[in-house]
KEKOLFI-101271 format. One record per residue: residue number from 1; residue in one letter; x, y, z of N, C-alpha, C in turn. Coordinates in steps of 0.2 Angstrom, whole numbers, plus 2048, in hexadecimal, padded with zeros to 3 digits. Example, Ala and Ser with C-alpha at 12.3 -4.5 7.8 and 13.67 -1.06 7.14 Angstrom:
BEGIN
+-----+------+-----+-----+-----+-----+-----+-----+-----+-----+-----+
| pos | code |  nx |  ny |  nz | cax | cay | caz |  cx |  cy |  cz |
+-----+------+-----+-----+-----+-----+-----+-----+-----+-----+-----+
|   1 |    a | 842 | 7E4 | 827 | 83E | 7EA | 827 | 842 | 7F0 | 827 |
|   2 |    s | 840 | 7F5 | 823 | 844 | 7FB | 824 | 840 | 800 | 827 |
+-----+------+-----+-----+-----+-----+-----+-----+-----+-----+-----+
***
This chain:
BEGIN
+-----+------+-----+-----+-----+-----+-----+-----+-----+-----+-----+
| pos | code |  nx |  ny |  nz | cax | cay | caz |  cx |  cy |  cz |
+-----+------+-----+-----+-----+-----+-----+-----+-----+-----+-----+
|   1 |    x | 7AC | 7CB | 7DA | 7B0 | 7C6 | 7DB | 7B1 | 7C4 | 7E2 |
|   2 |    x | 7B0 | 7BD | 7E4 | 7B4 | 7BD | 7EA | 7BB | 7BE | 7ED |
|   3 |    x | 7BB | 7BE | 7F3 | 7C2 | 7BE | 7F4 | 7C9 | 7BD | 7F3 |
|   4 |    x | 7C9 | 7B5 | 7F2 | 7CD | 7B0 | 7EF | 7CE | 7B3 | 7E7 |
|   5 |    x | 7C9 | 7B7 | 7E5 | 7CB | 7B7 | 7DD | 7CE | 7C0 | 7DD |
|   6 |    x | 7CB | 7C2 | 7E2 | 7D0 | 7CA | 7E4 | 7D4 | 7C9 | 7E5 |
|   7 |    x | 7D7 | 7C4 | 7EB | 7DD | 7C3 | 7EB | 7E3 | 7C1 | 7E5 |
|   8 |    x | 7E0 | 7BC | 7E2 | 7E6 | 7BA | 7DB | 7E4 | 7BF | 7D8 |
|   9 |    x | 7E0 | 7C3 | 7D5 | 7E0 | 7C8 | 7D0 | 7E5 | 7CE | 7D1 |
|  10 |    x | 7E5 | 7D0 | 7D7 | 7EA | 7D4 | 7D8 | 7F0 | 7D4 | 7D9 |
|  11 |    x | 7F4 | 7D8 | 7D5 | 7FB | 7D8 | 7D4 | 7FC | 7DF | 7D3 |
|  12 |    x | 806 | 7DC | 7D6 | 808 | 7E5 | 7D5 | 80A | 7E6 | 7CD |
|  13 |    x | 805 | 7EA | 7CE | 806 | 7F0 | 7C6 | 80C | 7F4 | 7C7 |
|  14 |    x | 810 | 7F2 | 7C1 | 817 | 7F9 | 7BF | 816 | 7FC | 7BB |
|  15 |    x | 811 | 7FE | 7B7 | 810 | 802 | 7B2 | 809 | 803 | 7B1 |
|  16 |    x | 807 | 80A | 7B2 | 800 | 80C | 7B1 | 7FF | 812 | 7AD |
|  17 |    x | 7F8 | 811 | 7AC | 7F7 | 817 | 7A6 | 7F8 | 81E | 7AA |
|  18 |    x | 7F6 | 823 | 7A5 | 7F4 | 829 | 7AB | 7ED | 82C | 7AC |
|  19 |    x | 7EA | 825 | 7AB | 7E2 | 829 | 7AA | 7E1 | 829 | 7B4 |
|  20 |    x | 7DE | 830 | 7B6 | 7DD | 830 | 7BB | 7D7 | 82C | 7C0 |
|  21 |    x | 7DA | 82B | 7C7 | 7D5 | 826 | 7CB | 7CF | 828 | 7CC |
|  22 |    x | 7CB | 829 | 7CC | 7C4 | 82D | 7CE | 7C3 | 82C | 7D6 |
|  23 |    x | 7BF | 834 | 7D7 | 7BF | 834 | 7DF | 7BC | 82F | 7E3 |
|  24 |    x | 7B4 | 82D | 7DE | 7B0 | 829 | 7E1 | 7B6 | 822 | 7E4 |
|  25 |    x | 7B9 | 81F | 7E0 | 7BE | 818 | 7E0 | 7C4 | 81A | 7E6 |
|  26 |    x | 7C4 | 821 | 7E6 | 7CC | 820 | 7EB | 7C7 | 822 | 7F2 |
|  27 |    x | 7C1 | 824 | 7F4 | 7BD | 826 | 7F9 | 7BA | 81F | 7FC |
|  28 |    x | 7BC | 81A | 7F4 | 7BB | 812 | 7F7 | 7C0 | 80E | 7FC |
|  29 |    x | 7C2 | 811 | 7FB | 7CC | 80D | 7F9 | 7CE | 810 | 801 |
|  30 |    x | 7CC | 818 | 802 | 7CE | 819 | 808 | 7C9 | 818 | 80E |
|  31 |    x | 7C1 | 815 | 80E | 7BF | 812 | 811 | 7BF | 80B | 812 |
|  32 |    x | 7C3 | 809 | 80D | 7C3 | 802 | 811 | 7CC | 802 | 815 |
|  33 |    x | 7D0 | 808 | 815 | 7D5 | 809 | 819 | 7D2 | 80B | 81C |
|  34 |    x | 7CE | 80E | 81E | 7CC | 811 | 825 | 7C9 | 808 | 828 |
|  35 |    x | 7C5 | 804 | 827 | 7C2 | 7FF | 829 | 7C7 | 7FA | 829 |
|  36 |    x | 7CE | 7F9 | 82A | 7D3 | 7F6 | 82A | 7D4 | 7F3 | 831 |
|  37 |    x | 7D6 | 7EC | 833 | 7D6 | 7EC | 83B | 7DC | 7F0 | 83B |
|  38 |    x | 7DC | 7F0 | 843 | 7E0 | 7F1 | 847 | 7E1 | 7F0 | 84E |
|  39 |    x | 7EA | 7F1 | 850 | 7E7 | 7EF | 858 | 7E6 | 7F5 | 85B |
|  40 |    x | 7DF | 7F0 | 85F | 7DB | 7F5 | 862 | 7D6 | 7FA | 861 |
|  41 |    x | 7D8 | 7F9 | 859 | 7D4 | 800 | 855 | 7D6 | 805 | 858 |
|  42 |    x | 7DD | 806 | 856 | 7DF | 80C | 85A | 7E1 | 811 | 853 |
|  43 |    x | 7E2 | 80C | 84D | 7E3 | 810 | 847 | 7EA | 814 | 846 |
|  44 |    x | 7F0 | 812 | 848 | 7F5 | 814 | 848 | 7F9 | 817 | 842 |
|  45 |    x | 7F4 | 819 | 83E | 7F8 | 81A | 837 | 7F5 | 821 | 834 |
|  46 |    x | 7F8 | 822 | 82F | 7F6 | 827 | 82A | 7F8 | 826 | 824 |
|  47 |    x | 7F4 | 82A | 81E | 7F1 | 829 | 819 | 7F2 | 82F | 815 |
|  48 |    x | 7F8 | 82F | 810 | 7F9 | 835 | 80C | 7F7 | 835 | 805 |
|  49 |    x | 7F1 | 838 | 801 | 7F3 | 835 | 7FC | 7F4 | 83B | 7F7 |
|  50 |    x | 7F7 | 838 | 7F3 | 7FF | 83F | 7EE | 7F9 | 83E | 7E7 |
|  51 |    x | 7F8 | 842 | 7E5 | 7F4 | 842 | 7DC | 7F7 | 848 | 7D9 |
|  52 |    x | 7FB | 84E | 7DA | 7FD | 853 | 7D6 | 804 | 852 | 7D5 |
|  53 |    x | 805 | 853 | 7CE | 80B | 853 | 7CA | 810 | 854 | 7D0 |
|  54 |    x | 811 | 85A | 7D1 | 816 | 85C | 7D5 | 817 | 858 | 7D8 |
|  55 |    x | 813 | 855 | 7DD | 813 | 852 | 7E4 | 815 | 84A | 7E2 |
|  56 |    x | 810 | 848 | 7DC | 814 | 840 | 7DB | 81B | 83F | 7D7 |
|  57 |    x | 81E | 846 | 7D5 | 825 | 845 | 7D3 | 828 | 845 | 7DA |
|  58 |    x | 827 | 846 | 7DE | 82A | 848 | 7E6 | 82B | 842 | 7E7 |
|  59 |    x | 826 | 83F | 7E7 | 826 | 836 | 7E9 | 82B | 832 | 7E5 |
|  60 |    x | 828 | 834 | 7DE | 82D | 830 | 7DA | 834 | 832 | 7DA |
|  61 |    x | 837 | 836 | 7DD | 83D | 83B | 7DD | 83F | 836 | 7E4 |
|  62 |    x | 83D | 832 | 7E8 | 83E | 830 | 7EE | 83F | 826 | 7EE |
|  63 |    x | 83B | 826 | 7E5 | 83B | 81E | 7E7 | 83E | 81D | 7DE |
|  64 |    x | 843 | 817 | 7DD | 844 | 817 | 7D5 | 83E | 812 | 7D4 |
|  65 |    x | 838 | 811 | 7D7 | 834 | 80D | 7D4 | 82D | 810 | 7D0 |
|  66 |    x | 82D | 813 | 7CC | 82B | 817 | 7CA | 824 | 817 | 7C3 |
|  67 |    x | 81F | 816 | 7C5 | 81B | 812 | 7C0 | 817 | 818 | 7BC |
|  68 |    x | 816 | 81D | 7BF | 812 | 821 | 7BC | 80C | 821 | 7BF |
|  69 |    x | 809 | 81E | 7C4 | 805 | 81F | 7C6 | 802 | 827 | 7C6 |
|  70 |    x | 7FB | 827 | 7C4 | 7F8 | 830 | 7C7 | 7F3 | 830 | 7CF |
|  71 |    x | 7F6 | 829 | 7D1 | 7F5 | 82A | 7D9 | 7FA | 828 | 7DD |
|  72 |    x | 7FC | 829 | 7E2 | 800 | 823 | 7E6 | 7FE | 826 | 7EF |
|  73 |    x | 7FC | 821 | 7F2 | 7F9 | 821 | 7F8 | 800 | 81E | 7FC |
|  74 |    x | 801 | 823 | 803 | 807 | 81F | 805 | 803 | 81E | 80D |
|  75 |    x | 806 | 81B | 810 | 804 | 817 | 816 | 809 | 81A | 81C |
|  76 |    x | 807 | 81C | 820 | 80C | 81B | 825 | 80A | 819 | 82C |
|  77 |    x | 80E | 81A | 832 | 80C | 816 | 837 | 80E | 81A | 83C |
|  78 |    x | 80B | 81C | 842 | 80D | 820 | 848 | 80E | 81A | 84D |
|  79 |    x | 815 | 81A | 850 | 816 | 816 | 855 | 813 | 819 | 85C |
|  80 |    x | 812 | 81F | 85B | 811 | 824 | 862 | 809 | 821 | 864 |
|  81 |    x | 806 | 820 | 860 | 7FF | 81E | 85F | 7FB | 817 | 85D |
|  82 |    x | 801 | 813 | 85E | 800 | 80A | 85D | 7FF | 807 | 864 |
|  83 |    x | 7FB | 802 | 864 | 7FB | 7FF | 86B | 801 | 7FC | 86B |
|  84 |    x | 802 | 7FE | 874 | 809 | 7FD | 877 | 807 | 7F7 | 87C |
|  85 |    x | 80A | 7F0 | 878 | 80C | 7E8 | 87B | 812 | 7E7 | 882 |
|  86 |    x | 80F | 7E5 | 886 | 814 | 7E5 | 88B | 81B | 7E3 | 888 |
|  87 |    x | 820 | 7E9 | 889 | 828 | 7E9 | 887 | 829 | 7E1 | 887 |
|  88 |    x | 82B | 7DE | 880 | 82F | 7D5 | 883 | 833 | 7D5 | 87C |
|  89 |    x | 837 | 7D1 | 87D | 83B | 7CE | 877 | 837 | 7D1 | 870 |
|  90 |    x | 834 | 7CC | 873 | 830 | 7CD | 86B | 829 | 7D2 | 869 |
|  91 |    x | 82C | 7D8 | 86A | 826 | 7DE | 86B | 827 | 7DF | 861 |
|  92 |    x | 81F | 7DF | 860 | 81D | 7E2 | 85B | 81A | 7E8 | 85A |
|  93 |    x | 81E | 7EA | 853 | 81C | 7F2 | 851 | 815 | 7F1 | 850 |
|  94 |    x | 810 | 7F3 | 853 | 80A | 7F4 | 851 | 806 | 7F8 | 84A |
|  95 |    x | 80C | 7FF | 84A | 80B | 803 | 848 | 80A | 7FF | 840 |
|  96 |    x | 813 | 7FC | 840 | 814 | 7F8 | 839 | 80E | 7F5 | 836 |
|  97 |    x | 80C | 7EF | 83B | 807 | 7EB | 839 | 802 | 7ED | 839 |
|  98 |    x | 800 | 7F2 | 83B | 7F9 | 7F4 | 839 | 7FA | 7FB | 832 |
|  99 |    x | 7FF | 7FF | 832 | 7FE | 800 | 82B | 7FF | 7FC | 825 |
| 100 |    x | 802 | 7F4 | 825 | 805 | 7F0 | 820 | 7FD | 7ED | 821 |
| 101 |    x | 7F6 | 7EE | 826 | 7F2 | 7EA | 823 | 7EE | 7F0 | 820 |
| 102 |    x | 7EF | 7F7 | 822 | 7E9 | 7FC | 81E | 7ED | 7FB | 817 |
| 103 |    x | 7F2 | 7FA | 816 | 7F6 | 7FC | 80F | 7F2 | 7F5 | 80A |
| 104 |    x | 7F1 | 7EF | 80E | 7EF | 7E9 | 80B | 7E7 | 7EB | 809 |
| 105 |    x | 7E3 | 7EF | 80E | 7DC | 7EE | 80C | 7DB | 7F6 | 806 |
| 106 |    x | 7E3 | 7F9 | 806 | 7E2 | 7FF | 801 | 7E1 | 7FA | 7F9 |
| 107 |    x | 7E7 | 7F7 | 7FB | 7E9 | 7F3 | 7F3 | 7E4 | 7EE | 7F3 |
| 108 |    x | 7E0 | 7E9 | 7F6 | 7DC | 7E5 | 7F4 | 7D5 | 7EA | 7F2 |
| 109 |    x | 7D3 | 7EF | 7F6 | 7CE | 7F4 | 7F2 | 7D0 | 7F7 | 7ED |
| 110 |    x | 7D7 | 7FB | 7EC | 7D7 | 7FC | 7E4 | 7D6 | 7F4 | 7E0 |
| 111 |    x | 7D7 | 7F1 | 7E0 | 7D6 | 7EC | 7DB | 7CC | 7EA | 7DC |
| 112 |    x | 7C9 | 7E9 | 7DF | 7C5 | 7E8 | 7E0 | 7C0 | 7ED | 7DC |
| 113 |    x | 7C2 | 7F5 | 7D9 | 7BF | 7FA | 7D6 | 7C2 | 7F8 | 7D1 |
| 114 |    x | 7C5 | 7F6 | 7CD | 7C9 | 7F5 | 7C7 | 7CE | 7F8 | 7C6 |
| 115 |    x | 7D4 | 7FB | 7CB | 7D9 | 7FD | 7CB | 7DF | 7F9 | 7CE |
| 116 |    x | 7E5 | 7FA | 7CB | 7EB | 7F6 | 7CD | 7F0 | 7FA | 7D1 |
| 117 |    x | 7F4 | 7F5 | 7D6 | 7F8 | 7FB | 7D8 | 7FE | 7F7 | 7D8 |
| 118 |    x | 804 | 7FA | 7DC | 809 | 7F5 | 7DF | 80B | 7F8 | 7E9 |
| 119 |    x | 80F | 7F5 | 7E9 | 810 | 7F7 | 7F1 | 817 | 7F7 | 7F1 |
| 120 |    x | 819 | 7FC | 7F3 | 821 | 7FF | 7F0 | 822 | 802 | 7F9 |
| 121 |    x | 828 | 7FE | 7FA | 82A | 800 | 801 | 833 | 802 | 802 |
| 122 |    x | 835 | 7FF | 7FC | 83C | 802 | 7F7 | 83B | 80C | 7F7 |
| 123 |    x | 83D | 80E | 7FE | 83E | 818 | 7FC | 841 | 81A | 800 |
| 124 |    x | 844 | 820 | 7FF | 847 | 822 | 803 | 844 | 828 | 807 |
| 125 |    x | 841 | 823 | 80E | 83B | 827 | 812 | 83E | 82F | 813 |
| 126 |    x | 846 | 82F | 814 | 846 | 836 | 818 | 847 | 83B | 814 |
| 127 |    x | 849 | 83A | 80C | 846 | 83E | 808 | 83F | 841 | 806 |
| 128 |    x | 838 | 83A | 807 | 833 | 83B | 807 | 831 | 840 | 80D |
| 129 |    x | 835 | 840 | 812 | 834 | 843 | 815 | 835 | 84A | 818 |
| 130 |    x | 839 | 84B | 811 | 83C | 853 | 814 | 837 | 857 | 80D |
| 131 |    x | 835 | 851 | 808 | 831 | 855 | 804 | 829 | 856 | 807 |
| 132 |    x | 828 | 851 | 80A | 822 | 852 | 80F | 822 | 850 | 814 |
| 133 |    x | 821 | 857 | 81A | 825 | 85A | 822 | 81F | 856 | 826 |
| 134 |    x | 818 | 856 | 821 | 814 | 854 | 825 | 814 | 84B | 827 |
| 135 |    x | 818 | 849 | 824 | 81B | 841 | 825 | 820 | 83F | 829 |
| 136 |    x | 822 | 843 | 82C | 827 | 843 | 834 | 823 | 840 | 83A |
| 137 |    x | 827 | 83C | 83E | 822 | 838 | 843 | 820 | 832 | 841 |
| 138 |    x | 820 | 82F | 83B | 81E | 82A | 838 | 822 | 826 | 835 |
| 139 |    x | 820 | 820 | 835 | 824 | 81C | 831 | 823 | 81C | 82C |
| 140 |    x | 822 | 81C | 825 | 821 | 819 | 820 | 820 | 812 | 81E |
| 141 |    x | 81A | 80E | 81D | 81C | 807 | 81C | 818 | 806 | 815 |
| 142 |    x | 817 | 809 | 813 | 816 | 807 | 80A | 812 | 80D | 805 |
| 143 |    x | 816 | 80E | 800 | 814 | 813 | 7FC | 80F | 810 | 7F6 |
| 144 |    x | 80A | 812 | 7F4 | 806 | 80C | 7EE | 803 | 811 | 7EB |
| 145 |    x | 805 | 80F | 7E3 | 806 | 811 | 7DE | 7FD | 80D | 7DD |
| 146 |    x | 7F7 | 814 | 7DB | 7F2 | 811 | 7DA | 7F0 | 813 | 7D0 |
| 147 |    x | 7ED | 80F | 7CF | 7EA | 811 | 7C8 | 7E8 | 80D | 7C2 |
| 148 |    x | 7E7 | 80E | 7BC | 7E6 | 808 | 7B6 | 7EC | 807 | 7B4 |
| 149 |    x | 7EC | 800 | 7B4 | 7F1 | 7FD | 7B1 | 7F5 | 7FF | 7A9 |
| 150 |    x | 7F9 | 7FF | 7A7 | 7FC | 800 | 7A0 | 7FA | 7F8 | 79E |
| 151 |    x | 7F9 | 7F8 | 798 | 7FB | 7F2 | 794 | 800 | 7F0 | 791 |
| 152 |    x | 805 | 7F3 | 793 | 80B | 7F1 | 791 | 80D | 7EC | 796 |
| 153 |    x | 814 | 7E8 | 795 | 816 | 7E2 | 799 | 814 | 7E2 | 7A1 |
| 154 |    x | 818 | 7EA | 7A1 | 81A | 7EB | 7A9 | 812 | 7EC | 7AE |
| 155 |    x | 80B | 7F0 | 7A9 | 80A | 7F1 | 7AC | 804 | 7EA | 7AC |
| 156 |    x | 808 | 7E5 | 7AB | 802 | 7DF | 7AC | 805 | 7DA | 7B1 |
| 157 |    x | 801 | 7D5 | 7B5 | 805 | 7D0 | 7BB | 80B | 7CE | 7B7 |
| 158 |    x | 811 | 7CD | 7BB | 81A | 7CA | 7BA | 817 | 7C4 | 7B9 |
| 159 |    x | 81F | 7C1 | 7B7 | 81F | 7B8 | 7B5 | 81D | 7B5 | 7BB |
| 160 |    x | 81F | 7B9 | 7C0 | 81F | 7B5 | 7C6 | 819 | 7B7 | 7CA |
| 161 |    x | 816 | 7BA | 7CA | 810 | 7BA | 7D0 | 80B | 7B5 | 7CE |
| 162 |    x | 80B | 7AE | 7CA | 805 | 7A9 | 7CE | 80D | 7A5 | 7CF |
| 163 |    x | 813 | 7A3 | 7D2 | 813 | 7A1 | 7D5 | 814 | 7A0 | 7DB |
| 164 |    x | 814 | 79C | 7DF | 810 | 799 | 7E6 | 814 | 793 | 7E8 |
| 165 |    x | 818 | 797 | 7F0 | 819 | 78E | 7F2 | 813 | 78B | 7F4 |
| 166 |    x | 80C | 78E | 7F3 | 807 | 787 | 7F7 | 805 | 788 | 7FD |
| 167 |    x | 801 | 787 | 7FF | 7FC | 788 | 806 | 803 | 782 | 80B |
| 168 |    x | 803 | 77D | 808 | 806 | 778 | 80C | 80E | 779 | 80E |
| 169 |    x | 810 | 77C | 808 | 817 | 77F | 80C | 817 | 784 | 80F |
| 170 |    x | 814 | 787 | 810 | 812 | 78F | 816 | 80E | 78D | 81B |
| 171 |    x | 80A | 785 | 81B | 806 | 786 | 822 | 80A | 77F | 826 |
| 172 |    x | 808 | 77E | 82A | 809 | 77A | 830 | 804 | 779 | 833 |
| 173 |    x | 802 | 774 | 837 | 7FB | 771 | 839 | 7FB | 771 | 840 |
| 174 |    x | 7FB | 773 | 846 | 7FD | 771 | 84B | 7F8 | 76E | 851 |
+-----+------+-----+-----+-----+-----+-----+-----+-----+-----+-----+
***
């Protein structure tokens, strides 16, 4: 499928079955997060990903968004290790935006394997954080629930994800 049709195909999934991800798809998934820009390609981020019971009630025990996933890959972002923009008004987290774009190239590659996710940024990091010490230093910019979707309601696209205000209302020509 191209792009345009990965793009609209994917949606955040709220309910998934528990059949498990296969290594080959998530070895996918994590090399197209590694091939994610960045600024400078400095890679500011990290990449944890939770699959055993214990460990994914930890997560879910930190967020009430709770699908059931049997993966969930969390994203974080080292500020200590982001390029640093000459201090101004308007100084951007690198760190953020470049893990909001590894977490975009994790979720358009789980769907491109035939897996659904969602992108849950609703947690309460410092609890995530006392359950894993190794996540200290880091920001948290998004937890993603990977896996098969359920066939049940939730775990299919919402009422609202095809709608769209339009290219024309979001863009400006200048």
């Amino acid at each position: 499928m191209d792009f345009l049709e990965l793009a609209k195909a994917r949606y955040s999934c709220r309910k998934f079955t528990s059949q498990p991800v296969e290594d080959e798809k998530l070895a996918k998934i994590l090399e197209a997060a590694n091939l994610a820009p960045t600024a400078a390609n400095m890679q500011p981020i990290h990449i944890w990903v939770v699959r055993t019971a214990e460990n994914l009630q930890k997560v879910y025990d930190s967020t009430p968004y709770n699908f059931g996933a049997s993966t969930v890959i969390i994203v974080g972002g080292d500020n200590s290790a982001a390029r640093k923009p000459e201090e101004k008004d308007d100084f951007i987290n690198f760190a953020m935006v470049n893990g909001s774009i590894v977490a975009t190239h994790i979720i358009l590659a789980a769907k491109s394997l035939g897996l659904d996710s969602a992108w849950v940024a609703f947690v309460d990091r410092i609890k995530l954080k006392k359950y894993f010490p190794e996540m200290s230093g880091y920001t948290l910019i998004s937890i993603i629930p990977i896996g098969y979707a359920s066939h049940d309601p939730d775990g299919q696209p919402h009422k609202w994800h095809n709608h769209r205000k339009g290219v024309d209302a979001i863009t400006t020509w200048l």
